[in-house]
C-alpha positions as CSV (number, residue, x, y, z in Angstrom):
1,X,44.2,36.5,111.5
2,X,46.9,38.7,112.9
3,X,45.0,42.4,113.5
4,X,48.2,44.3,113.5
5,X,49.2,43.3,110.0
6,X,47.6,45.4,107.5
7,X,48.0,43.2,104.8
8,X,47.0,40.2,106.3
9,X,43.8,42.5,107.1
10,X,43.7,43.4,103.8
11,X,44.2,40.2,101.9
12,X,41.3,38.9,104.9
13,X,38.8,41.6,103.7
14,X,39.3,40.9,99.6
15,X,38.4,37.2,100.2
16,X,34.7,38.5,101.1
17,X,34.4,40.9,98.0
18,X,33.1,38.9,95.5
19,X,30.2,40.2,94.1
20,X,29.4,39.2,90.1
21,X,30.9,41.2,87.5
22,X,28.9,43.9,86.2
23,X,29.5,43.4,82.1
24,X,30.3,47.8,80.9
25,X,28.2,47.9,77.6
26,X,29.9,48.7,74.1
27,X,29.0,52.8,74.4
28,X,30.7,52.7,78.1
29,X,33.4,50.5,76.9
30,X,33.9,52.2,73.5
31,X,34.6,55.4,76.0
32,X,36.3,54.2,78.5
33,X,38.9,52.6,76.1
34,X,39.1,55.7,73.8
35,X,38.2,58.6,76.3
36,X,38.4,57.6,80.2
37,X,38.2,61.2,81.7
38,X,34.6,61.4,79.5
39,X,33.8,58.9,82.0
40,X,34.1,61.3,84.6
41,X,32.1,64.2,83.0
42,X,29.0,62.2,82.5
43,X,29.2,60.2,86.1
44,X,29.2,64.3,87.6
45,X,26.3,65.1,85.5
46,X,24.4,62.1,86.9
47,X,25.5,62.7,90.4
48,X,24.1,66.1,90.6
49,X,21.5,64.6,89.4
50,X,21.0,62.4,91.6
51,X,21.6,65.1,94.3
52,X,18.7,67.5,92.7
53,X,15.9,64.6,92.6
54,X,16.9,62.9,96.5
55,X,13.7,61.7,97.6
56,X,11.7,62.0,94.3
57,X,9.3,59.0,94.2
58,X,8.8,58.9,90.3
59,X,11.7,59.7,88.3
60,X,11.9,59.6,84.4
61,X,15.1,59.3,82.3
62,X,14.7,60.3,78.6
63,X,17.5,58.9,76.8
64,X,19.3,56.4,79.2
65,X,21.0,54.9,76.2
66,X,23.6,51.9,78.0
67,X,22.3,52.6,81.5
68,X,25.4,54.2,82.8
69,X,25.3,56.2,85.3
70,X,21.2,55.9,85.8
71,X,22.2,53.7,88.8
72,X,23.8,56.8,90.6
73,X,20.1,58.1,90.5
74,X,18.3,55.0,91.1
75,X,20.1,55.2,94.6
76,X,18.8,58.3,96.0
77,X,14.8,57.9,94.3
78,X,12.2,55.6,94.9
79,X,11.5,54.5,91.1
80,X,13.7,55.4,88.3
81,X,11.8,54.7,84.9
82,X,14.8,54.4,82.1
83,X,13.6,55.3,78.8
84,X,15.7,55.1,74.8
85,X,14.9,54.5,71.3
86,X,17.0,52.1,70.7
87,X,15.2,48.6,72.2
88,X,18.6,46.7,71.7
89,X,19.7,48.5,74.2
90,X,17.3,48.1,76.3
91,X,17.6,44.6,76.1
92,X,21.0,44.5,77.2
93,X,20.1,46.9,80.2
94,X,17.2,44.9,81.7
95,X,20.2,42.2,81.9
96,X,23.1,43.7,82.9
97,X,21.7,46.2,85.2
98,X,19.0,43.7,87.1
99,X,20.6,44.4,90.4
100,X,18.8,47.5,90.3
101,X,15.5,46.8,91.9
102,X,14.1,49.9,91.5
103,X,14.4,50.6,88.1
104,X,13.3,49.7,85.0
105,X,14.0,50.2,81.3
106,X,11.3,50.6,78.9
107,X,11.0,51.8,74.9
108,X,9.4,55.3,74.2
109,X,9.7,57.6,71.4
110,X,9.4,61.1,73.1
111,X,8.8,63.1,69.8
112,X,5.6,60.8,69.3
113,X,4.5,59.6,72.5
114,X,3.7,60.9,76.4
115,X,4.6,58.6,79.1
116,X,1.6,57.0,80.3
117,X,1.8,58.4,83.9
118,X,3.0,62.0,85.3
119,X,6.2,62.1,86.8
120,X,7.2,63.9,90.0
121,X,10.9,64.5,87.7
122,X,12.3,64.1,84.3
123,X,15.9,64.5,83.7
124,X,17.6,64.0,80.2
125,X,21.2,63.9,80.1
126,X,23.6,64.6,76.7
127,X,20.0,63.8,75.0
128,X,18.9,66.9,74.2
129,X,21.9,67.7,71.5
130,X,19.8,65.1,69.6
131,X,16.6,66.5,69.1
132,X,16.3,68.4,65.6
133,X,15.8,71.7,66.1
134,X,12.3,71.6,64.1
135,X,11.3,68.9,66.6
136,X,12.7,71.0,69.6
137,X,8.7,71.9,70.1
138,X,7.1,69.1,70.4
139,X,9.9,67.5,72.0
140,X,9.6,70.0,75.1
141,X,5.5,70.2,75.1
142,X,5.8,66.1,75.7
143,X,8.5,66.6,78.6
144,X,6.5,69.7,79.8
145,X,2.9,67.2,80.1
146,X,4.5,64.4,81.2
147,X,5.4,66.1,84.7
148,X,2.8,66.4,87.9
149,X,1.8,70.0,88.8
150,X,5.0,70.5,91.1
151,X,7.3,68.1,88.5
152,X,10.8,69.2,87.9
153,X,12.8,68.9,85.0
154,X,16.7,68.4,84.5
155,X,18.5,68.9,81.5
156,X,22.1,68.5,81.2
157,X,24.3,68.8,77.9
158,X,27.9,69.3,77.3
159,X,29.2,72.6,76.7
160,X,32.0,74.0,74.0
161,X,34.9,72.7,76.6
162,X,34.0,69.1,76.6
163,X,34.3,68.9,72.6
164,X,38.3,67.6,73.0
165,X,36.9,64.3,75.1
166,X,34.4,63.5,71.9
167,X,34.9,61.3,69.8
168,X,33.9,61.7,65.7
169,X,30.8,59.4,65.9
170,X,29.3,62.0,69.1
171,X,30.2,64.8,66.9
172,X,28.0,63.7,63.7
C-alpha cells in the first residue's frame, strides 16, 4: 500500500469496515423516507440525554417505541432498561439492536404498573404528548415512585416549531 496516496489509503481502510447491517425499523424508516431532518431533532433530544444521565448506573426509558436513538444513551450509562406498550416492537428491538449489551427492552404499561426496581434516572422522550390528560396523574405519580431518593427525571417533547417535520399519523 502506497502511504502517500490518499485513495489507495482510503480504499485500504473501507476493506476493514464491515460490520453487519443494522436493519432501521418501519417508524425510523417511515421518517427517514418521508421526513429526514425529523431524524435530526429526535437523535439531539437523545444526545442531551445521553449527556444529562453520563455515568448513571440504572437508566429507564418510558416509551422507546423502535429503539432509535436509545443506543446514544446506552453509550454513556451502565444499564439502559427500554420500556413500550407495544410488545411487537419490542420484539423487533431485542433483535435488531442485540449489539447493545447493556440494554434491554422489556413491556410495561406505565399508567398501570411501577417498574419493579427504583431507578437512579427516567427519561421519556416525544412520550409524554401521549398520555391523556385525565391520566396525566397517575402517569407522573408512577414516574415520580419509580425513581431512588436522588433519581432524576427527563422529559423531552416537541415544541409548536417542530409541527412542519410531522407527519398526519403523529398529529392524530
Amino acid at each position: 500500500m502506497n502511504q502517500s496516496d490518499s485513495k489507495e489509503l482510503w480504499l485500504y481502510i473501507d476493506q476493514k469496515i464491515r460490520p453487519d447491517p443494522i436493519k432501521m425499523s418501519l417508524y425510523t424508516t417511515q421518517a427517514y423516507m418521508q421526513y429526514p431532518i425529523r431524524k435530526s431533532f429526535i437523535s439531539s433530544r437523545y444526545k442531551f440525554c445521553a449527556r444529562m444521565l453520563k455515568g448513571q448506573k440504572k437508566v429507564l426509558e418510558i416509551g422507546c417505541g423502535d429503539g432509535y436513538g436509545s443506543e446514544i444513551v446506552a453509550q454513556l450509562v451502565d444499564e439502559l432498561i427500554c420500556t413500550d406498550i407495544n410488545e411487537d416492537l419490542l420484539v423487533d428491538n431485542r433483535k435488531r439492536m442485540s449489539f447493545c449489551k447493556n440494554t434491554s427492552y422489556e413491556y410495561l404499561d406505565f399508567l398501570k404498573i411501577l417498574f419493579p426496581h427504583l431507578m437512579d434516572a427516567i427519561y421519556l422522550i416525544d412520550t409524554i404528548e401521549h398520555i391523556f390528560h385525565d391520566e396525566e396523574a397517575a402517569f407522573m405519580s408512577y414516574l415520580i415512585d419509580s425513581l431512588n431518593d436522588k433519581g432524576v427525571c427527563l422529559i423531552g417533547t416537541q415544541n409548536i416549531t417542530a409541527d412542519q417535520y410531522a407527519n398526519n399519523w403523529y398529529r392524530e
